[in-house]
PDB file of N, CA, C and O in Angstrom, chain B, residues numbered from 101:
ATOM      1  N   UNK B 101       2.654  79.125 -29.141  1.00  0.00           N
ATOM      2  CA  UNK B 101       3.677  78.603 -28.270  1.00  0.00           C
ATOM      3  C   UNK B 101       4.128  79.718 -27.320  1.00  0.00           C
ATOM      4  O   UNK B 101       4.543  80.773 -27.799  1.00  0.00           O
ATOM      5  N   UNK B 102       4.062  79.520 -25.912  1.00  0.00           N
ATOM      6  CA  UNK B 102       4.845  80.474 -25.130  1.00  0.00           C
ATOM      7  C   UNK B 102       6.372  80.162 -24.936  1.00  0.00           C
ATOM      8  O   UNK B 102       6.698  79.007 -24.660  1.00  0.00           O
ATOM      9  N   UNK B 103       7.260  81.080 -25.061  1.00  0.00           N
ATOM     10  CA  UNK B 103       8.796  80.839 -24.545  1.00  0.00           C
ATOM     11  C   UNK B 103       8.840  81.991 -23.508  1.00  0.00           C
ATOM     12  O   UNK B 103       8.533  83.166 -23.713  1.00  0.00           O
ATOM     13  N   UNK B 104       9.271  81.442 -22.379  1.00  0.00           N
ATOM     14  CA  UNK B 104       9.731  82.325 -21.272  1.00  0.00           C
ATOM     15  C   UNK B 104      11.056  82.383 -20.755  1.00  0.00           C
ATOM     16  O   UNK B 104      11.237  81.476 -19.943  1.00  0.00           O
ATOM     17  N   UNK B 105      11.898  83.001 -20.897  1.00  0.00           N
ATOM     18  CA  UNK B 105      13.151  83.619 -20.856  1.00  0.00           C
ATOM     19  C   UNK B 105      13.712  84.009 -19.787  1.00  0.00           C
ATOM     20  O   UNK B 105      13.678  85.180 -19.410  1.00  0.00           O
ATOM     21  N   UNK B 106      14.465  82.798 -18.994  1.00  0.00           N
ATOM     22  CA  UNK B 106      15.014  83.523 -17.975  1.00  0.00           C
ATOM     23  C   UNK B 106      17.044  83.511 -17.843  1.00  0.00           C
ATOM     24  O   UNK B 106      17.929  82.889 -18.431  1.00  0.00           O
ATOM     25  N   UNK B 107      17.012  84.701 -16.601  1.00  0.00           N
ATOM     26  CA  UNK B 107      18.378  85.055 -17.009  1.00  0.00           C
ATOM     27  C   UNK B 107      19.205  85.107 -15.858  1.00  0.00           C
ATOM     28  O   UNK B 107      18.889  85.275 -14.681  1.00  0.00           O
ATOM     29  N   UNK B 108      19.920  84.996 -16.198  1.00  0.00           N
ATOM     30  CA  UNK B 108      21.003  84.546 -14.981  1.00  0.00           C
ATOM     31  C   UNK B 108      22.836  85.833 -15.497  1.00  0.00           C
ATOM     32  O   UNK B 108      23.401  86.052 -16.568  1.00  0.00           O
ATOM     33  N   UNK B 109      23.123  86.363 -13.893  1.00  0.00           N
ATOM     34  CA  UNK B 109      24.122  87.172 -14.582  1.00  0.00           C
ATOM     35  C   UNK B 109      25.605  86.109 -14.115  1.00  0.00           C
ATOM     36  O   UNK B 109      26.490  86.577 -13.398  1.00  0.00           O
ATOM     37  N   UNK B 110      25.666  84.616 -14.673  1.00  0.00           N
ATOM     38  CA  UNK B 110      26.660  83.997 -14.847  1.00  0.00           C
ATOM     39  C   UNK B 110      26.366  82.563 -14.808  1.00  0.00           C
ATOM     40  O   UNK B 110      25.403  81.977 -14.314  1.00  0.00           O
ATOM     41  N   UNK B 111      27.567  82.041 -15.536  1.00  0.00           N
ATOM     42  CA  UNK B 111      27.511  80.767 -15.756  1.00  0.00           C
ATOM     43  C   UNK B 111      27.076  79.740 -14.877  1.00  0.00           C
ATOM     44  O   UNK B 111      26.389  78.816 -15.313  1.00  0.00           O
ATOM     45  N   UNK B 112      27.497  79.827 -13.367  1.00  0.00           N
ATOM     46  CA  UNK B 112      27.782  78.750 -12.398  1.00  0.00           C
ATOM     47  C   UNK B 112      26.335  79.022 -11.601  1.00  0.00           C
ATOM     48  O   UNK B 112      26.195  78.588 -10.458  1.00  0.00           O
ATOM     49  N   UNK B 113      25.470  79.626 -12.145  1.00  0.00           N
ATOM     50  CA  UNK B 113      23.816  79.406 -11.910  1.00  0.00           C
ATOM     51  C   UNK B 113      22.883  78.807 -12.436  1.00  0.00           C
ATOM     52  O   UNK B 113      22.039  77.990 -12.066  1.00  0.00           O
ATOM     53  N   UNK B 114      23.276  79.586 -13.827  1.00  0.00           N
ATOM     54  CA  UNK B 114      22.813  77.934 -15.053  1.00  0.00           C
ATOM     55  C   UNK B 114      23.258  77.154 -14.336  1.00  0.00           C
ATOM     56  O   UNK B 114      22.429  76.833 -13.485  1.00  0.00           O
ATOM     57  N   UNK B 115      24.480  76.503 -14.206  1.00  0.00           N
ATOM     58  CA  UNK B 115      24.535  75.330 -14.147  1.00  0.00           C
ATOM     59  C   UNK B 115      23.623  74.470 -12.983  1.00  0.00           C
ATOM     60  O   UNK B 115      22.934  73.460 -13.125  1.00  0.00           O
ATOM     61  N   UNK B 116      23.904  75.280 -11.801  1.00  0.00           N
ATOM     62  CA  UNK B 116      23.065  74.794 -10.506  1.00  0.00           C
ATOM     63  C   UNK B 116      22.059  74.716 -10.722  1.00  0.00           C
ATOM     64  O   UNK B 116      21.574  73.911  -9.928  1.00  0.00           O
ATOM     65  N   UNK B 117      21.028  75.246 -11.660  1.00  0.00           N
ATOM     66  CA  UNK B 117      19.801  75.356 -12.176  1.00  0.00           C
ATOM     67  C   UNK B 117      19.812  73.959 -12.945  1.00  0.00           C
ATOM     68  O   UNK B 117      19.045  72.999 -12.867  1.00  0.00           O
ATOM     69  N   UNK B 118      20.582  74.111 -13.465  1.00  0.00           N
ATOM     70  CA  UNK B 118      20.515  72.709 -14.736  1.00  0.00           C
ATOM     71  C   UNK B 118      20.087  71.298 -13.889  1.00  0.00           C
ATOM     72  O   UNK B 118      19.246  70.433 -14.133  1.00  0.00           O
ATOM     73  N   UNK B 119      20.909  71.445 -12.953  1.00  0.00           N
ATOM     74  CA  UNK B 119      21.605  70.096 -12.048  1.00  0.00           C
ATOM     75  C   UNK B 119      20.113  70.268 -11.249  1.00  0.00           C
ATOM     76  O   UNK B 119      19.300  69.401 -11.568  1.00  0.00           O
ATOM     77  N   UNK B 120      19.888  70.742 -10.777  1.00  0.00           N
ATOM     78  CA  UNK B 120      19.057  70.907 -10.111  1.00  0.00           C
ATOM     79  C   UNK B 120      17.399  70.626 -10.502  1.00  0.00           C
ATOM     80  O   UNK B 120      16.503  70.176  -9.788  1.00  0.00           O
ATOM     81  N   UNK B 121      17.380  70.939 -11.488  1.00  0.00           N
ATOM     82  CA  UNK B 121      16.230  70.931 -12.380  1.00  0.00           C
ATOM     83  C   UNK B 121      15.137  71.793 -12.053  1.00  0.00           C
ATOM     84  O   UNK B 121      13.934  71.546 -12.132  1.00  0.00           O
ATOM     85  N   UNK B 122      15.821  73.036 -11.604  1.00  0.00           N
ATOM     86  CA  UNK B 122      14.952  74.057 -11.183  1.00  0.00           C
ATOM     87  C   UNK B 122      15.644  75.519 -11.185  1.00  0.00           C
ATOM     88  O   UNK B 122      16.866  75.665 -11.166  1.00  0.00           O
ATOM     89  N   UNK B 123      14.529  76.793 -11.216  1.00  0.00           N
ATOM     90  CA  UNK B 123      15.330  77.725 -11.310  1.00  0.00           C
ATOM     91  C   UNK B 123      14.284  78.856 -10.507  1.00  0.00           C
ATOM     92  O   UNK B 123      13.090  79.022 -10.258  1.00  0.00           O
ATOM     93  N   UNK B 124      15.724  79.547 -10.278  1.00  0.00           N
ATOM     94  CA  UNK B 124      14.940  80.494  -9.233  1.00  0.00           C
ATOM     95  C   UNK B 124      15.420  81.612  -9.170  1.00  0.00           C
ATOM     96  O   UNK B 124      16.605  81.900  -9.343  1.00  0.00           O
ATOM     97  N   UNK B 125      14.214  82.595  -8.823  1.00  0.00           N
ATOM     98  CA  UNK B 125      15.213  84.204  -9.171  1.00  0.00           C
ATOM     99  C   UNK B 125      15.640  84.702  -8.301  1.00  0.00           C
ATOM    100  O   UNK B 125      15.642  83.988  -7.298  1.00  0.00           O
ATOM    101  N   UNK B 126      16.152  85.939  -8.144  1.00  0.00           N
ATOM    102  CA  UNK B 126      16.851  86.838  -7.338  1.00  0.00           C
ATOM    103  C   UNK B 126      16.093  87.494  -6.410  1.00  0.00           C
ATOM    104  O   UNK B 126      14.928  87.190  -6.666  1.00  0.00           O
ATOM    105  N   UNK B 127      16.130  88.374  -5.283  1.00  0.00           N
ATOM    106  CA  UNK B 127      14.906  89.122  -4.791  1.00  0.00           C
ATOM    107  C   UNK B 127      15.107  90.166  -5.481  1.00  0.00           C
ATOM    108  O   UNK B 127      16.091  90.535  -6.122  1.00  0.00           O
ATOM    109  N   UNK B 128      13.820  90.748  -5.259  1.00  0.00           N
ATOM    110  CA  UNK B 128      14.059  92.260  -6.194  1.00  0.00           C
ATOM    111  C   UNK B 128      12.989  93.156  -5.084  1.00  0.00           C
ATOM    112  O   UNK B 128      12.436  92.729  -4.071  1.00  0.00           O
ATOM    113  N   UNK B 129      12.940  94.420  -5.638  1.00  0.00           N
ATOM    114  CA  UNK B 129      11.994  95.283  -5.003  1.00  0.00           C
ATOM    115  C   UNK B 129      10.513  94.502  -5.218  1.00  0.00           C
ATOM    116  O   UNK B 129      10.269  93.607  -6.027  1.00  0.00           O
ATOM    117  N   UNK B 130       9.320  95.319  -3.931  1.00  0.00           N
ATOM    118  CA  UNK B 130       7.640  94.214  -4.175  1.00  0.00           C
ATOM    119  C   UNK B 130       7.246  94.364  -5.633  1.00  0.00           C
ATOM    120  O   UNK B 130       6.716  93.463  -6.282  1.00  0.00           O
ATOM    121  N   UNK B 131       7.593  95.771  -6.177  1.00  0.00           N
ATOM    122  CA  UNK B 131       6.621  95.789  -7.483  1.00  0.00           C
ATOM    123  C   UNK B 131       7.677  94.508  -8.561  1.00  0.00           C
ATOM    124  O   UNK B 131       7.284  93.750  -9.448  1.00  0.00           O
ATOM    125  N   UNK B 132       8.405  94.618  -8.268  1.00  0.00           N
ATOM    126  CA  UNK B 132       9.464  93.750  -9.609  1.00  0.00           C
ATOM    127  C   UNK B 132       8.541  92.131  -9.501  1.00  0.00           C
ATOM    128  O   UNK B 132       7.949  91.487 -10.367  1.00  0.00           O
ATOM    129  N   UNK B 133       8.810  91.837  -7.716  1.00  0.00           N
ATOM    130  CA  UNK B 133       7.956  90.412  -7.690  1.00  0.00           C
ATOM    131  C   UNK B 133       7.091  90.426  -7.705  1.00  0.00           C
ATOM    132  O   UNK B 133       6.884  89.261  -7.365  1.00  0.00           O
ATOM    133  N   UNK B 134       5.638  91.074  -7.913  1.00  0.00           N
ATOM    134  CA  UNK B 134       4.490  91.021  -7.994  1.00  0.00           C
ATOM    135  C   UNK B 134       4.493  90.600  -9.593  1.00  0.00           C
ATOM    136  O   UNK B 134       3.806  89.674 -10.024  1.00  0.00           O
ATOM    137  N   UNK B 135       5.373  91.422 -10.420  1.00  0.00           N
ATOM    138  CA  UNK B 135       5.118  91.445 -11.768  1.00  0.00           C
ATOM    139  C   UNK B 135       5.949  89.929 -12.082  1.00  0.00           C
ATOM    140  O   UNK B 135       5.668  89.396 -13.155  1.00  0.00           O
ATOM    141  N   UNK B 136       6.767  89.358 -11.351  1.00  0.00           N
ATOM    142  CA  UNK B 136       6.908  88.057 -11.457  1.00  0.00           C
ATOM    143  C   UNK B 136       6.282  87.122 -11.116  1.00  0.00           C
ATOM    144  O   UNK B 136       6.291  86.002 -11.626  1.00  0.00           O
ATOM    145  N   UNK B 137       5.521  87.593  -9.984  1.00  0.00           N
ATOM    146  CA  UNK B 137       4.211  86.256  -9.898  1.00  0.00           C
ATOM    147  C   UNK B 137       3.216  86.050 -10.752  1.00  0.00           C
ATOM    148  O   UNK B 137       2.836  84.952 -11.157  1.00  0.00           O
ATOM    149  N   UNK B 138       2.645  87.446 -11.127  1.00  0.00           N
ATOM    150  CA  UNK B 138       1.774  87.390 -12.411  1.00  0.00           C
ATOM    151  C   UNK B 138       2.349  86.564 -13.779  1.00  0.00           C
ATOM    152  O   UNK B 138       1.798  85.727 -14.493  1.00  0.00           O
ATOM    153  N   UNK B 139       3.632  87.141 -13.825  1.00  0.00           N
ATOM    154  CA  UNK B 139       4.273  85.736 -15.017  1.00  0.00           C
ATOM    155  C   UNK B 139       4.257  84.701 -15.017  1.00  0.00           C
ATOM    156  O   UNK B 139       4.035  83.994 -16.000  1.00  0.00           O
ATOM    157  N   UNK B 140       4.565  84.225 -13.557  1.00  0.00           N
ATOM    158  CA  UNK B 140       4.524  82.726 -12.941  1.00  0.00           C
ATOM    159  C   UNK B 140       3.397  82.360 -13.199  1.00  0.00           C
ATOM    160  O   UNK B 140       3.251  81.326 -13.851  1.00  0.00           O
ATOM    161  N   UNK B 141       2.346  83.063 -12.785  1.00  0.00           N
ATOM    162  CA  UNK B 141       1.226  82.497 -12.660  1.00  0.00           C
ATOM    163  C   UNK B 141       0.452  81.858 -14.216  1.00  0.00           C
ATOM    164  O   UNK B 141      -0.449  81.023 -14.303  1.00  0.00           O
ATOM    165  N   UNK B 142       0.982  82.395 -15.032  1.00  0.00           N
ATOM    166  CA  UNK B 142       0.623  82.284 -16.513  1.00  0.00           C
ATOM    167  C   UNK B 142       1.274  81.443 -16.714  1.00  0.00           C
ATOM    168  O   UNK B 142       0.538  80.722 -17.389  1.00  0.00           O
ATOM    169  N   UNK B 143       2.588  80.736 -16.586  1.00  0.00           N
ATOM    170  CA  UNK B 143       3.102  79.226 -17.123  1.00  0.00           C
ATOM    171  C   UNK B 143       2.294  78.063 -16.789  1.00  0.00           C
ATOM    172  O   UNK B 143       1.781  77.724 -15.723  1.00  0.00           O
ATOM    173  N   UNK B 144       2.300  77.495 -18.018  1.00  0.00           N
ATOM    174  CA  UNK B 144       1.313  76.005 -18.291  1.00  0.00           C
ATOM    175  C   UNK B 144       2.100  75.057 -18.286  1.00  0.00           C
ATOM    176  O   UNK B 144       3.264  75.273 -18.624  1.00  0.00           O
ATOM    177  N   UNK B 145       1.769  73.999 -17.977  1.00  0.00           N
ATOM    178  CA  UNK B 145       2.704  72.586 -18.012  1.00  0.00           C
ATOM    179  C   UNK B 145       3.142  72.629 -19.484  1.00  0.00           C
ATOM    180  O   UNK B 145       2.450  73.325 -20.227  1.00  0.00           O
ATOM    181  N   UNK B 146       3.890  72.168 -19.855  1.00  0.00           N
ATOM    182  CA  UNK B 146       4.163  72.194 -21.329  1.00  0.00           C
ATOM    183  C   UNK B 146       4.607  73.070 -22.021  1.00  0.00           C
ATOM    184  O   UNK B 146       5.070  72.825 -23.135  1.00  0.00           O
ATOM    185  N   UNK B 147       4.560  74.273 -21.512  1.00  0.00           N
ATOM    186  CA  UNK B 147       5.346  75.908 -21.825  1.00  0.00           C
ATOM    187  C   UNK B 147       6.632  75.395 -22.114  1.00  0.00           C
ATOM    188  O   UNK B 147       7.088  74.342 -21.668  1.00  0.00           O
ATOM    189  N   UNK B 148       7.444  76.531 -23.214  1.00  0.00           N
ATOM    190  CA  UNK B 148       8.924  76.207 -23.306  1.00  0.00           C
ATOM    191  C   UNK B 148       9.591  77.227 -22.411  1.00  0.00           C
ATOM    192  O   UNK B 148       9.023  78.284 -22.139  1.00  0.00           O
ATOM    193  N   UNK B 149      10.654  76.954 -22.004  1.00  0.00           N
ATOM    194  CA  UNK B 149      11.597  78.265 -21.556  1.00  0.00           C
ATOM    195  C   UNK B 149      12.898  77.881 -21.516  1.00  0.00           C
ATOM    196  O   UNK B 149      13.154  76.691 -21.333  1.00  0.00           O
ATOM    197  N   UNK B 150      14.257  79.135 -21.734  1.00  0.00           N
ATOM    198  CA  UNK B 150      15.445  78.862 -22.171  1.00  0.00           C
ATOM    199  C   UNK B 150      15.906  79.858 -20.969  1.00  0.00           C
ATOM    200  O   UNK B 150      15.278  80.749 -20.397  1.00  0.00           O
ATOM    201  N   UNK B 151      17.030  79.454 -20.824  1.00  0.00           N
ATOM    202  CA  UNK B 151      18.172  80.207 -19.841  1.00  0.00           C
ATOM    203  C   UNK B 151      19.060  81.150 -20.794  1.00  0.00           C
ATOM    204  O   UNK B 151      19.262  80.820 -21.963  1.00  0.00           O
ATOM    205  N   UNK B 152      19.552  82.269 -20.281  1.00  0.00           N
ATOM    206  CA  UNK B 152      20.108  83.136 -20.658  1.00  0.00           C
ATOM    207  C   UNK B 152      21.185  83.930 -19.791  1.00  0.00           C
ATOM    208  O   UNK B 152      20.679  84.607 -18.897  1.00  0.00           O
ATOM    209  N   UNK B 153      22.653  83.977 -19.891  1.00  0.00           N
ATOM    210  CA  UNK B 153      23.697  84.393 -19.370  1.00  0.00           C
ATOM    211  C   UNK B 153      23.706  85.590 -20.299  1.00  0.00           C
ATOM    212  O   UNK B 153      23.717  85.544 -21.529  1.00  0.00           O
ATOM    213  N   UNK B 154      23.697  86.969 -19.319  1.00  0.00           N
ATOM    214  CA  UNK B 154      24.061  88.585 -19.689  1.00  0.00           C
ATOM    215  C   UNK B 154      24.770  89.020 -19.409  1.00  0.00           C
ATOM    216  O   UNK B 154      25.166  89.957 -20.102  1.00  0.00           O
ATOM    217  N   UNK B 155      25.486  88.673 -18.163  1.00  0.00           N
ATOM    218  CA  UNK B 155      26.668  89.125 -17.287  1.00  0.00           C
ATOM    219  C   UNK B 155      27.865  88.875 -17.330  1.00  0.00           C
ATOM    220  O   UNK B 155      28.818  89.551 -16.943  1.00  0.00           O
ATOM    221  N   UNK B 156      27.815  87.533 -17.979  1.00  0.00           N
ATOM    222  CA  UNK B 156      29.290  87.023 -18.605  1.00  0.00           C
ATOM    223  C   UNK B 156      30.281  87.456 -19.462  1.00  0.00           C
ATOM    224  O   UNK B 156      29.934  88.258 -20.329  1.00  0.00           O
ATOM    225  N   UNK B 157      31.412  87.117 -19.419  1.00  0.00           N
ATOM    226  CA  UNK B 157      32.616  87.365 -20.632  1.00  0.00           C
ATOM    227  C   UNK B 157      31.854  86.505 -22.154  1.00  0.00           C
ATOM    228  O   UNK B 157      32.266  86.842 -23.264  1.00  0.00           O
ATOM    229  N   UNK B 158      30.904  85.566 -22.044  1.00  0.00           N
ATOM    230  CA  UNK B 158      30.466  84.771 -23.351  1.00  0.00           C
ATOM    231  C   UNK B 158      28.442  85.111 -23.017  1.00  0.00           C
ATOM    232  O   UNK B 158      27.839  84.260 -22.362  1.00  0.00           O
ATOM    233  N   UNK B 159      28.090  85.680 -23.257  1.00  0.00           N
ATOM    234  CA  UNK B 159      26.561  85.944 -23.064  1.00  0.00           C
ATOM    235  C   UNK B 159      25.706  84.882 -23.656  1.00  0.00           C
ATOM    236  O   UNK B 159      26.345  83.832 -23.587  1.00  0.00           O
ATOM    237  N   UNK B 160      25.116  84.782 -23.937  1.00  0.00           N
ATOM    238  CA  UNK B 160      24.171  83.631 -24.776  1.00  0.00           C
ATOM    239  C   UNK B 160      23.291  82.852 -24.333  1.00  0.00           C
ATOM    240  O   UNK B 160      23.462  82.380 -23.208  1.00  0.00           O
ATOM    241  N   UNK B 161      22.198  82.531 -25.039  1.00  0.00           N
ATOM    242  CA  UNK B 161      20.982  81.858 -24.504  1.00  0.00           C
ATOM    243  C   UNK B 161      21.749  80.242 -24.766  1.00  0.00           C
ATOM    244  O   UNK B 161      22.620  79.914 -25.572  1.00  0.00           O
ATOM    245  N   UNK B 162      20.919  79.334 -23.585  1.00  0.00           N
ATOM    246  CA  UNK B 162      21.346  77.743 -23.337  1.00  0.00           C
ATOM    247  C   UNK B 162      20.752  77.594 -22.838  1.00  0.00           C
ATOM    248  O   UNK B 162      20.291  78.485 -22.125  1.00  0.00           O
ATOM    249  N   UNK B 163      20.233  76.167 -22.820  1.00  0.00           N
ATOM    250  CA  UNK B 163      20.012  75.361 -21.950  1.00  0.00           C
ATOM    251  C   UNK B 163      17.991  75.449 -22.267  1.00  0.00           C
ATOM    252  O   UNK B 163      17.341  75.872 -21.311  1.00  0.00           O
ATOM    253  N   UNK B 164      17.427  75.164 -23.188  1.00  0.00           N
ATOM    254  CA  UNK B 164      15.843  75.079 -23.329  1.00  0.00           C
ATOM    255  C   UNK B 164      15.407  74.098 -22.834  1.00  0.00           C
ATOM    256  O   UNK B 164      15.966  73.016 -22.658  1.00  0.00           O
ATOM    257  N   UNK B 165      14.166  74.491 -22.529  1.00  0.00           N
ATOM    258  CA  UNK B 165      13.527  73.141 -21.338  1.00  0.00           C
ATOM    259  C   UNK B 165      12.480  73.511 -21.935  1.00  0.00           C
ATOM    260  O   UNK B 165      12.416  74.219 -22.940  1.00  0.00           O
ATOM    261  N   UNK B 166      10.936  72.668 -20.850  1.00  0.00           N
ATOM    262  CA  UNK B 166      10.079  72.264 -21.000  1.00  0.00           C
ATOM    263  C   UNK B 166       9.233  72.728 -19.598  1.00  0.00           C
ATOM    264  O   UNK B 166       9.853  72.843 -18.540  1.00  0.00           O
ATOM    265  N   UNK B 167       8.359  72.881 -19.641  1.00  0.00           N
ATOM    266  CA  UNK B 167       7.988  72.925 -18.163  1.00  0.00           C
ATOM    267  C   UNK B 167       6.975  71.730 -17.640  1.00  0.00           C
ATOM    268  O   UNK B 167       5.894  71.612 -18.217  1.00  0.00           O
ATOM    269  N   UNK B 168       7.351  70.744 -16.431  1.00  0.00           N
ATOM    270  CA  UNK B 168       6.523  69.897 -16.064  1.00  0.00           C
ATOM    271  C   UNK B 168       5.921  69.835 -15.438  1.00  0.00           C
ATOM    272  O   UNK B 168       5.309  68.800 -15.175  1.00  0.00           O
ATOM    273  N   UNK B 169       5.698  71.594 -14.518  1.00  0.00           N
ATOM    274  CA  UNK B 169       5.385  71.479 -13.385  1.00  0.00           C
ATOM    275  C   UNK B 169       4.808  72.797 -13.196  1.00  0.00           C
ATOM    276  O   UNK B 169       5.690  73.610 -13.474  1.00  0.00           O
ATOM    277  N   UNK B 170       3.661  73.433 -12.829  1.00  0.00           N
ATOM    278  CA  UNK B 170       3.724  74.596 -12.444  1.00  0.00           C
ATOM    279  C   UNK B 170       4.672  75.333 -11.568  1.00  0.00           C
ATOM    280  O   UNK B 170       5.179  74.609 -10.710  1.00  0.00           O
ATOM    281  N   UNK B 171       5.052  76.590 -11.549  1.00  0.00           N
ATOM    282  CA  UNK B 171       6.026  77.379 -10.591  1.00  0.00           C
ATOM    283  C   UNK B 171       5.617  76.879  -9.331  1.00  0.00           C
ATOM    284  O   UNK B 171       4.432  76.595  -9.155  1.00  0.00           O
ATOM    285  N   UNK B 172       6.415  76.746  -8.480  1.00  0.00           N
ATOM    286  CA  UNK B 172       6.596  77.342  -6.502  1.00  0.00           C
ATOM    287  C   UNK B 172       6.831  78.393  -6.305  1.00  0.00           C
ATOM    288  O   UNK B 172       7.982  78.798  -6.137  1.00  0.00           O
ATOM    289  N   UNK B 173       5.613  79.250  -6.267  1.00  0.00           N
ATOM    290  CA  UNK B 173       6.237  80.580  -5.707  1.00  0.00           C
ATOM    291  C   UNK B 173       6.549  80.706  -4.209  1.00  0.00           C
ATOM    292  O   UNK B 173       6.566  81.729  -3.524  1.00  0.00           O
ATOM    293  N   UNK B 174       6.747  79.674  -3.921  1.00  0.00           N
ATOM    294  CA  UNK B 174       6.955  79.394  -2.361  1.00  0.00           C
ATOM    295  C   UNK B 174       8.060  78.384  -1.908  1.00  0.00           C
ATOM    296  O   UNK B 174       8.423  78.041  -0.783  1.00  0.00           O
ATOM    297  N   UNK B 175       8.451  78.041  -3.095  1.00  0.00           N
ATOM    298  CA  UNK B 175      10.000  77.157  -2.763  1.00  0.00           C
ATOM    299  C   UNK B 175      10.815  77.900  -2.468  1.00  0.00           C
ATOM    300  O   UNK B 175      10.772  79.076  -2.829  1.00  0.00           O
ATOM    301  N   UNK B 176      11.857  77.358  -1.667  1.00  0.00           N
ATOM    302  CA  UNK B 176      13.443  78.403  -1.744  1.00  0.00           C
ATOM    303  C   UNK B 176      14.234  77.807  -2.784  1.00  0.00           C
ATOM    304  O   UNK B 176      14.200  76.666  -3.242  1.00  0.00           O
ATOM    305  N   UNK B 177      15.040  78.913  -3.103  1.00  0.00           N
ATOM    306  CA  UNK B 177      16.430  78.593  -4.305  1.00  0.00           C
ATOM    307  C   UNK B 177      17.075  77.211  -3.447  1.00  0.00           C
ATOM    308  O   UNK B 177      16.971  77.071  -2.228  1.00  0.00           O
ATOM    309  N   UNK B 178      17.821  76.150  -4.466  1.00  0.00           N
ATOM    310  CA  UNK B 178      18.509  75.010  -4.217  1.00  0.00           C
ATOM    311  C   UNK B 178      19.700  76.301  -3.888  1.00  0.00           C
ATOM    312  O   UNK B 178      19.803  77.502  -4.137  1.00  0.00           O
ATOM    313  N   UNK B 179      20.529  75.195  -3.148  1.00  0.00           N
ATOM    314  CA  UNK B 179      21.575  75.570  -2.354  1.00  0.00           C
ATOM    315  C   UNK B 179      22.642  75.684  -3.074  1.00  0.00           C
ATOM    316  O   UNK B 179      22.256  75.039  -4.049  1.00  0.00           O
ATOM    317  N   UNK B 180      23.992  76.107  -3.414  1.00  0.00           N
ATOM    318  CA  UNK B 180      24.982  76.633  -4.472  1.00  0.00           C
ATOM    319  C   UNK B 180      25.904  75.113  -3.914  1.00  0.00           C
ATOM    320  O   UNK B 180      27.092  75.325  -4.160  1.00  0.00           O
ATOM    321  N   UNK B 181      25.811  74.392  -3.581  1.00  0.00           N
ATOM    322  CA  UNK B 181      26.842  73.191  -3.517  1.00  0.00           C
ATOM    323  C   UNK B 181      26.630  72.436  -4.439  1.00  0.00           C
ATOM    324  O   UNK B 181      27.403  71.486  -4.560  1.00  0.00           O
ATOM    325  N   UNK B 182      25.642  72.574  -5.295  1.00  0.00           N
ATOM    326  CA  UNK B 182      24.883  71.549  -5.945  1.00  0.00           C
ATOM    327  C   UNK B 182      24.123  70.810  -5.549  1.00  0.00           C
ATOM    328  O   UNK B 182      23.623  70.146  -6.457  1.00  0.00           O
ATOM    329  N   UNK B 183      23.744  70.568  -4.523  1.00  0.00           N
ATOM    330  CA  UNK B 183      22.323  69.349  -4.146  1.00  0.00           C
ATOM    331  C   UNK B 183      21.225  70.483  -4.202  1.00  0.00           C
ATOM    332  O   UNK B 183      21.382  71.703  -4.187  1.00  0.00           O
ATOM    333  N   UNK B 184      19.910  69.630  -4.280  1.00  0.00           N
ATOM    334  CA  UNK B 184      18.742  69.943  -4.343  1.00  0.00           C
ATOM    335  C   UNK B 184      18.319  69.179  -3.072  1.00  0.00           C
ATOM    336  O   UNK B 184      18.518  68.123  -2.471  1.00  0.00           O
ATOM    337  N   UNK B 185      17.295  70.867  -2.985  1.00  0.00           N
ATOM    338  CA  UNK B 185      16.603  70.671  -1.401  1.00  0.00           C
ATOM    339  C   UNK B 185      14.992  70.206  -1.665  1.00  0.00           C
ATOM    340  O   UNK B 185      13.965  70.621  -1.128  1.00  0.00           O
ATOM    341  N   UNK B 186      15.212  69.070  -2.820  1.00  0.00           N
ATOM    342  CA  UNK B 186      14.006  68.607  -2.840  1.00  0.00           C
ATOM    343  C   UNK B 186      14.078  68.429  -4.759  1.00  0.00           C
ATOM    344  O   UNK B 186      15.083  68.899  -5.293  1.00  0.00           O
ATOM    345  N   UNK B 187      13.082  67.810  -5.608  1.00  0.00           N
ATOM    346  CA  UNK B 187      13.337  67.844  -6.951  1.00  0.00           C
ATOM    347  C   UNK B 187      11.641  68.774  -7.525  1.00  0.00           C
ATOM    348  O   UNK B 187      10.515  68.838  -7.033  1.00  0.00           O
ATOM    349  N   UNK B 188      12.367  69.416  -8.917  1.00  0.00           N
ATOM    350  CA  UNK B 188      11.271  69.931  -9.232  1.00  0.00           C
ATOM    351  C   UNK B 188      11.658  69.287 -10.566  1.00  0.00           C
ATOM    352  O   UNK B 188      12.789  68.802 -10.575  1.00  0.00           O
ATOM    353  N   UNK B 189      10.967  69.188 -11.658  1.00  0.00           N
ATOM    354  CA  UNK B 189      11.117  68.942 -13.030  1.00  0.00           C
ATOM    355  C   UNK B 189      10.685  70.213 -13.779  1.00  0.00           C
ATOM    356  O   UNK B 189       9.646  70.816 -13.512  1.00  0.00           O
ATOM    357  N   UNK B 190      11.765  70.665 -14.967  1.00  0.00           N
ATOM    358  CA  UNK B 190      11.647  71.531 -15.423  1.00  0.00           C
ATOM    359  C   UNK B 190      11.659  71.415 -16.751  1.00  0.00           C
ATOM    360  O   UNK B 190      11.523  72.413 -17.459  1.00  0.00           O
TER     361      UNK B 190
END
């Protein structure tokens, strides 16, 4: 079984993630995202993965999913109002 672990430094991203049914990371320096596409690139339909808050006053893993879809490494992040700029299943 693969579990892939991603993390968020607060609550009100999970959530947009949740609602959204998609999740998306931060920018980082090229080598950080290279080594995230190679991860990406290894998720299978059917992979598990859980959300994880580090940054918070309450830390803790939530929220386990499923994956239905291979990654977009070419989508943009949904927008922080809560709508989705399109649906992904996660």
């Amino acid at each position: 079984m693969n579990l892939y672990v991603f993390s968020s430094v607060n609550w009100e991203n999970i959530w947009i993630g949740y609602r959204n049914r998609l999740w998306a990371v931060s920018p980082a320096d090229e080598q950080v995202m290279k080594a995230r596409r190679t991860r990406a690139e290894r998720i299978q339909i059917d992979d598990n993965g859980i959300l994880y808050v580090h940054k918070a006053n309450r830390p803790g893993f939530t929220v386990p999913f499923r994956f239905k879809t291979k990654p977009d490494l070419q989508r943009p992040a949904p927008s922080t109002s809560g709508r989705s700029r399109g649906r992904c299943r996660s």
